[in-house]
C-alpha positions as CSV (number, residue, x, y, z in Angstrom):
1,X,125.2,41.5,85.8
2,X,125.4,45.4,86.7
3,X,127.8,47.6,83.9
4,X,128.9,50.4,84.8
5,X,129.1,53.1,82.8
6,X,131.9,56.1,82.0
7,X,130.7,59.2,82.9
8,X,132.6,60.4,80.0
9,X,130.8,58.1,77.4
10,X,127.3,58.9,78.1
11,X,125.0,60.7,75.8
12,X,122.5,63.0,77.4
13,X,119.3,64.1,75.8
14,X,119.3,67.3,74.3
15,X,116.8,70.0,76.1
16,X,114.6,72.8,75.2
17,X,114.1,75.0,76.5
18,X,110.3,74.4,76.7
19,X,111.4,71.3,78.3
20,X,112.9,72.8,81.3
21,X,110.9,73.7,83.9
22,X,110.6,77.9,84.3
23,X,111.4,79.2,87.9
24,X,108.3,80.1,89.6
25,X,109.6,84.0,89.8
26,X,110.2,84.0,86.0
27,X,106.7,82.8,85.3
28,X,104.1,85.3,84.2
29,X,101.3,85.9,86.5
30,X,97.9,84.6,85.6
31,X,95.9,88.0,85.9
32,X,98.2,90.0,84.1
33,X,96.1,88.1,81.2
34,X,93.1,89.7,79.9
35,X,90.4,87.8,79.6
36,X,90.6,87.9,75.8
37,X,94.5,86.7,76.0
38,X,93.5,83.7,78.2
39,X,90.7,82.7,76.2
40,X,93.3,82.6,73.6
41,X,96.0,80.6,75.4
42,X,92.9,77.8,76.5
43,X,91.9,77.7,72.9
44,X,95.5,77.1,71.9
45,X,95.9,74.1,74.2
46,X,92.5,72.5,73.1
47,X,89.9,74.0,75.8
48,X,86.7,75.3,75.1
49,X,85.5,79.0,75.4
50,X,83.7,78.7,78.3
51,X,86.7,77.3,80.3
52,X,87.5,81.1,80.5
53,X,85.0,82.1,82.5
54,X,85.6,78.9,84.8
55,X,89.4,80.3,85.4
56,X,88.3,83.7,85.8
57,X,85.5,82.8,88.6
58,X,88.0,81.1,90.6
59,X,90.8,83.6,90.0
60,X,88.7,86.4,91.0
61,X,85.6,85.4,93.1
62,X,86.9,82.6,95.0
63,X,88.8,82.2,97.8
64,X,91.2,79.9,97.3
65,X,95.8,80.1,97.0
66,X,96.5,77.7,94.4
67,X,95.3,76.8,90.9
68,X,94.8,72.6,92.1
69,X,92.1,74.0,94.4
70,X,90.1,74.5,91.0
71,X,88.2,71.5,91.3
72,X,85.4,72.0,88.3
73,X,88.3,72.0,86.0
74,X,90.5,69.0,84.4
75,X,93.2,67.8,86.3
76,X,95.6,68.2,83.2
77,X,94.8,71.8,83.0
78,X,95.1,72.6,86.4
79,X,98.6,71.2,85.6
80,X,98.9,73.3,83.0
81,X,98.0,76.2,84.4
82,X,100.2,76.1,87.0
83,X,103.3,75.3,85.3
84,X,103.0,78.2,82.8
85,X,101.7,80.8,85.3
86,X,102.5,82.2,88.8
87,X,99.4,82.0,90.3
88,X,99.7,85.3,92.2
89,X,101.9,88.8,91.7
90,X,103.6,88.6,94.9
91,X,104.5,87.0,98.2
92,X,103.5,88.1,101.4
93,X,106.5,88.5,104.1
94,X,104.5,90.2,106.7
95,X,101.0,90.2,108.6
96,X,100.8,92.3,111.4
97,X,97.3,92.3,112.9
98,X,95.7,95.1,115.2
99,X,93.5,94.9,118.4
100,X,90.5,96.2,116.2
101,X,91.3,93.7,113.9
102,X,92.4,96.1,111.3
103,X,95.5,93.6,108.9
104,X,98.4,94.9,107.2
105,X,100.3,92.8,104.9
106,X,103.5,93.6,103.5
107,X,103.9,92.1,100.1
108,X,107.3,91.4,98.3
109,X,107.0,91.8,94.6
110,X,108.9,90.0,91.6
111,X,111.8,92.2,91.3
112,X,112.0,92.1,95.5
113,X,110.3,95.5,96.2
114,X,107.9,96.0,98.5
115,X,104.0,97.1,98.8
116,X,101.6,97.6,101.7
117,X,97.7,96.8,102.0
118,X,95.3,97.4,105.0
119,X,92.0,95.5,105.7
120,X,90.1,97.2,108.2
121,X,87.2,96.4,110.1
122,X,83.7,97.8,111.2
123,X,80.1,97.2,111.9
124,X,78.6,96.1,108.7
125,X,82.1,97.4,106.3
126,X,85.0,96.0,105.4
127,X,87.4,98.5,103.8
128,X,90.4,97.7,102.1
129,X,93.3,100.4,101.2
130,X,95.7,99.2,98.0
131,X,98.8,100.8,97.1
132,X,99.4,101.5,93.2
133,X,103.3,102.5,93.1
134,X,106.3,101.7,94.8
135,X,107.3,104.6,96.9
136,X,105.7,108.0,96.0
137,X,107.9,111.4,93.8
138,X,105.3,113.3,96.0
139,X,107.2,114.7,98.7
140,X,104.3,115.0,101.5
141,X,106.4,115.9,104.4
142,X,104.6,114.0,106.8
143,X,104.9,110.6,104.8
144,X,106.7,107.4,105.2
145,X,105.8,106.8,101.8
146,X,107.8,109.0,99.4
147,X,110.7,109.2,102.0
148,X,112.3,107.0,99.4
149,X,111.1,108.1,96.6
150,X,109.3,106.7,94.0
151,X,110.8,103.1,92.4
152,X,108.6,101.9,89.6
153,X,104.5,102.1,88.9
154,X,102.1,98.7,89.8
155,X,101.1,96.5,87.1
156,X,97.5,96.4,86.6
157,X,97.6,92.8,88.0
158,X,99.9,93.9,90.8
159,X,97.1,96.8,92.0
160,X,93.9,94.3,91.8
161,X,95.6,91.5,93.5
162,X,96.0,93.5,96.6
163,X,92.0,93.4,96.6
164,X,92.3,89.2,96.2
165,X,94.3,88.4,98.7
166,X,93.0,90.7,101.2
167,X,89.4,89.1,100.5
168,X,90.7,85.4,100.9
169,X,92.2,86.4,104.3
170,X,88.5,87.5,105.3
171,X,85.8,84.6,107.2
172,X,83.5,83.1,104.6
173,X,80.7,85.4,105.8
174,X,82.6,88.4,105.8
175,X,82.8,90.4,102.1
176,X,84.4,93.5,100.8
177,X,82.3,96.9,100.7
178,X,84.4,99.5,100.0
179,X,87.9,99.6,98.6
180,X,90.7,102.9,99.3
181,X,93.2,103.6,96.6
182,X,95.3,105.8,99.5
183,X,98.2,103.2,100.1
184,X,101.6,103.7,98.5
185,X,102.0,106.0,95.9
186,X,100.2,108.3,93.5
187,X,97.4,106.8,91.9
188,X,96.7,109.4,89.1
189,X,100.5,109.1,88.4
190,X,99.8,105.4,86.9
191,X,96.4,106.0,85.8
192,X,96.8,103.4,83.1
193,X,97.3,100.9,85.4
194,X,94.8,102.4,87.5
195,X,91.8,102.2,85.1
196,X,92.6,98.8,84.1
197,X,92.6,97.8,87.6
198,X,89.8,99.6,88.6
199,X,87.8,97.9,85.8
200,X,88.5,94.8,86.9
201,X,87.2,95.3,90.2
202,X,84.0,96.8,88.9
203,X,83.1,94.4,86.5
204,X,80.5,92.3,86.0
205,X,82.5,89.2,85.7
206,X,85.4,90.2,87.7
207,X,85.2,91.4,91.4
208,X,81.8,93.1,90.9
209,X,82.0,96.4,93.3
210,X,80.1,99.5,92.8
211,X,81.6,102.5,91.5
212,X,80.7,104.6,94.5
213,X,82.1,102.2,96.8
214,X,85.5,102.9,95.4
215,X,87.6,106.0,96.1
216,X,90.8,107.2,94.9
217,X,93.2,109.3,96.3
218,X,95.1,112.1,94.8
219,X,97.7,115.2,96.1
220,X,95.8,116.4,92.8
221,X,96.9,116.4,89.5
222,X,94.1,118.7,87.2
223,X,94.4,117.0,84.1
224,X,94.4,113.3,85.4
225,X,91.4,114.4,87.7
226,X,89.6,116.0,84.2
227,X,90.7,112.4,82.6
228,X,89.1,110.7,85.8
229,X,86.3,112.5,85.3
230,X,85.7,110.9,81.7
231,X,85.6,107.4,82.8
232,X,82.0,107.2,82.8
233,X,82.2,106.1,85.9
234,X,81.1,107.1,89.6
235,X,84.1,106.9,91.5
236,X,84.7,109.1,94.6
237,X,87.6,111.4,94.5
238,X,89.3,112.4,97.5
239,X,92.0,115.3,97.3
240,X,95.0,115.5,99.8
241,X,94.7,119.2,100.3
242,X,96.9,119.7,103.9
243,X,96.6,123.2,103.9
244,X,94.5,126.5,102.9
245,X,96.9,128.5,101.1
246,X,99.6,127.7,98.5
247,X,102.5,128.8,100.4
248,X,102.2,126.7,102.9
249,X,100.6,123.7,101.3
250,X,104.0,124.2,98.9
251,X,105.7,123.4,102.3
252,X,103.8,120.6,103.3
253,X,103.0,119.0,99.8
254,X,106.3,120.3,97.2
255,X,104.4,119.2,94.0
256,X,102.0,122.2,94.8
257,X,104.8,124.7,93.2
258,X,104.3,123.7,90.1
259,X,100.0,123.2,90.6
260,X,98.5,125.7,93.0
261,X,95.5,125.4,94.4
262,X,93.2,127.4,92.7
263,X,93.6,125.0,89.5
264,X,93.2,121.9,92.1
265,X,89.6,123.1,93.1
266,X,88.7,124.2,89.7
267,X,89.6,120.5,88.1
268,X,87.8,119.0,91.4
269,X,84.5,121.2,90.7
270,X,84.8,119.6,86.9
271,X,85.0,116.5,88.1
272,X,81.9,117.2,91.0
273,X,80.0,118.7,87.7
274,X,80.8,115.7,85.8
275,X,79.8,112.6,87.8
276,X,77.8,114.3,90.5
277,X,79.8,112.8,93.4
278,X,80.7,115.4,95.9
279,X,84.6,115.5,96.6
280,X,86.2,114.8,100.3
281,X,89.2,117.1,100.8
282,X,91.7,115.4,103.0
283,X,93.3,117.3,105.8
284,X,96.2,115.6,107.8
285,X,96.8,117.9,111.1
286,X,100.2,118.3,111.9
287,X,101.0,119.9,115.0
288,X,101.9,124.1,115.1
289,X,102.0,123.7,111.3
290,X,98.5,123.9,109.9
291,X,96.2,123.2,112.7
292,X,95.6,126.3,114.0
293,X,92.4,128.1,114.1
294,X,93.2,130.6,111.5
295,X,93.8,127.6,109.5
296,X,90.5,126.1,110.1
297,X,89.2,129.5,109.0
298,X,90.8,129.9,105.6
299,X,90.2,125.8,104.8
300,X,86.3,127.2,105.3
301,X,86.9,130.1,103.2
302,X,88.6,128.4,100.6
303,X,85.4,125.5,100.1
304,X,82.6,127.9,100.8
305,X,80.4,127.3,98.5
306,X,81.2,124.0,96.8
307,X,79.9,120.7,97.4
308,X,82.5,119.5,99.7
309,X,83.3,117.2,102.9
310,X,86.6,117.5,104.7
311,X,88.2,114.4,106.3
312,X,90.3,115.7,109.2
313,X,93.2,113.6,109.7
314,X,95.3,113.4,113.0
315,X,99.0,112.5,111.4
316,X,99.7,108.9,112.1
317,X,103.1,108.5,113.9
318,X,106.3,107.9,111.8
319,X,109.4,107.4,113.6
320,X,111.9,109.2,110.8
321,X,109.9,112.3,111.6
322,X,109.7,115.1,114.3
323,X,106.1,115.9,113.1
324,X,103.6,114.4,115.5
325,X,99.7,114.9,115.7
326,X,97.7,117.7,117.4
327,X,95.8,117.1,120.9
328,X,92.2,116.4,120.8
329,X,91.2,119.3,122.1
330,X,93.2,121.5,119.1
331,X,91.7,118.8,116.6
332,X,88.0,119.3,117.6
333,X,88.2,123.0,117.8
334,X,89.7,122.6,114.3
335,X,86.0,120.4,113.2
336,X,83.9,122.8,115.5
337,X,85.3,125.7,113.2
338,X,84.6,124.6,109.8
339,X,81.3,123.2,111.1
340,X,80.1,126.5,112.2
341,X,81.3,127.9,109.0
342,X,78.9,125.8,107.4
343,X,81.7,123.0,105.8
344,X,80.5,119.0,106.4
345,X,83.9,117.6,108.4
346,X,84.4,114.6,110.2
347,X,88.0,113.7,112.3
348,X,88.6,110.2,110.7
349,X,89.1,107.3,113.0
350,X,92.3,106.2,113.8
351,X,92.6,102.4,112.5
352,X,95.3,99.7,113.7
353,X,96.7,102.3,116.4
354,X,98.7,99.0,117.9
355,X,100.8,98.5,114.8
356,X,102.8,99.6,111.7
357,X,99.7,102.1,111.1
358,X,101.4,105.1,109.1
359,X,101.0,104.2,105.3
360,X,104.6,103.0,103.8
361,X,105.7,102.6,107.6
362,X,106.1,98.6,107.1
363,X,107.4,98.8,104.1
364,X,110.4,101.5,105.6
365,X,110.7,99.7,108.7
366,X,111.7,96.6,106.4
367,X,113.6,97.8,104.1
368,X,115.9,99.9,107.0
369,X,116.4,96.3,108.8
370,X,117.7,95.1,105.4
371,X,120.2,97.9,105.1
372,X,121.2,96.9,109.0
């Protein structure tokens, strides 16, 4: 015969909190383990040292979105794994993919902010541009980065993932050559997390990409570029100069009142002297503001002399600003200039024309619709 029972009289079970399953936001995310720290935690729960490795390969080298998709490894751990660990740093909320095949993915981190990364595309490359804070306390007027300010830095986990799940969106016999730190923020203003980040993806046993087919992106900080310089590495450096005098590079970039940039170049040639990679000086045109040829003059002036390639950079379109790009003709006599003059310039292709192209322009665009 069925009893029923009072609801009043029953005993329940006393929980841990170890018992109860965590939320998968609350969980930490695998990578933000060093390798030493998850050697550690597989020793704890019984697993030998070369299981490390294993979890490593397929974190980092392999192309796969869950930790059941492991399939050298025990079932039980696998298990494990996943209900101690988030698997990745973020989610991605949007994908918005160009006629030249150039992807943007909007990512939405732990605490809800947001991040941008780019694949992009062409013959024999595959270039990927990370982001390594969210916003940017730069100021660059032409930016739909920093128009928000800066929120918090990346976790060293939080700037390397951007590289993994780009890659696993890529065809089996496509690979990554050449990674950008020029997305969302400052890099050199979280170099911690930078370095740590960086070594992960030039390691050996981590993503395994040359030094010189990495290059960061600075508005230029001196010291952090003399620090950058003493990484024993061969990273390329690439400077965000805008403009050939500091009055009105103070207008276009406002951190440059309290730099200048004669102490720019000097830390830049340190940097040249130390790792013998020749520095790209970037130049975003803007329109009757610094494209004129008098400009394109002093910019030769200014680099005459030094080991130096400038990366002209027709503004990308952002739609909170009146600042728009020069005409083609204005941007090649601006190349033809510094090229008579001796200086090594190129007018960098426009990538992903048919989207959200302008770096932090997702992310705004986003955020404004949440406000709406």
């Amino acid at each position: 015969m069925k009893t029923e029972l009072d609801p009043q009289n029953v005993t329940l079970p006393v929980l841990s909190a170890a018992d109860i399953p965590a939320s998968p936001a609350a969980l930490r995310p695998i990578l933000d383990l060093s390798a030493l720290e998850l050697a550690d935690w597989l020793k704890a729960h019984g697993y030998p040292a070369f299981r490390t490795q294993q979890v490593r390969r397929w974190l980092i080298q392999r192309r796969i979105n869950a930790f059941d998709q492991m399939s050298d490894l025990p079932v039980i751990l696998r298990r494990q794994l996943s209900e101690q660990f988030r698997f990745c740093s973020f989610e991605t909320v949007g994908h918005q993919i160009a006629g030249d095949r150039t992807e943007k993915l909007l990512l939405r981190l732990h605490d809800g902010e947001l991040v941008e990364c780019v694949l992009m595309r062409d013959p024999g490359r595959r270039t990927v541009c990370i982001s390594t804070q969210v916003g940017c306390a730069m100021g660059c007027v032409f930016c739909a980065s920093g128009l928000r300010g800066v929120k918090r830095n990346l976790t060293p986990a939080e700037i390397f993932e951007q590289v993994l799940v780009l890659h696993r969106l890529m065809a089996d016999d496509e690979k990554i050559t050449n990674i950008v730190v020029m997305g969302i923020g400052e890099p050199l203003a979280n170099f911690r997390s930078l370095m740590t980040a960086l070594s992960l993806l030039t390691a050996e046993d981590g993503f395994g990409l040359g030094a010189r087919r990495i290059t960061v992106s600075t508005v230029g900080l001196p010291e952090k570029i003399r620090e950058f310089a003493q990484s024993g590495q061969q990273y390329n450096l690439a400077v965000s100069l805008h403009a050939p005098n500091d009055q009105l590079r103070t207008e276009i970039v406002p951190v440059n009142k309290n730099i200048g940039i004669r102490e720019i170049l000097d830390a830049a040639e340190e940097y040249h002297e130390i790792t013998g990679r020749r520095i790209s000086w970037e130049y975003v045109l803007l329109s009757g503001i610094n494209d004129q040829p008098r400009h394109a003059e002093e910019l030769a002036s200014l680099l005459q002399g030094r080991t130096a390639h400038v990366n002209l950079i027709p503004m990308n379109g952002v739609s909170e600003l009146v600042m728009t790009a020069p005409r083609e003709p204005q941007t090649q006599q601006f190349l033809e200039i510094l090229m008579h003059r001796g200086i090594p310039a190129t007018v960098r292709k426009r990538k992903g024309a048919d989207i959200d192209a302008a770096c932090g322009q997702l992310r705004l665009n986003r955020e404004d619709a949440g406000r709406g």
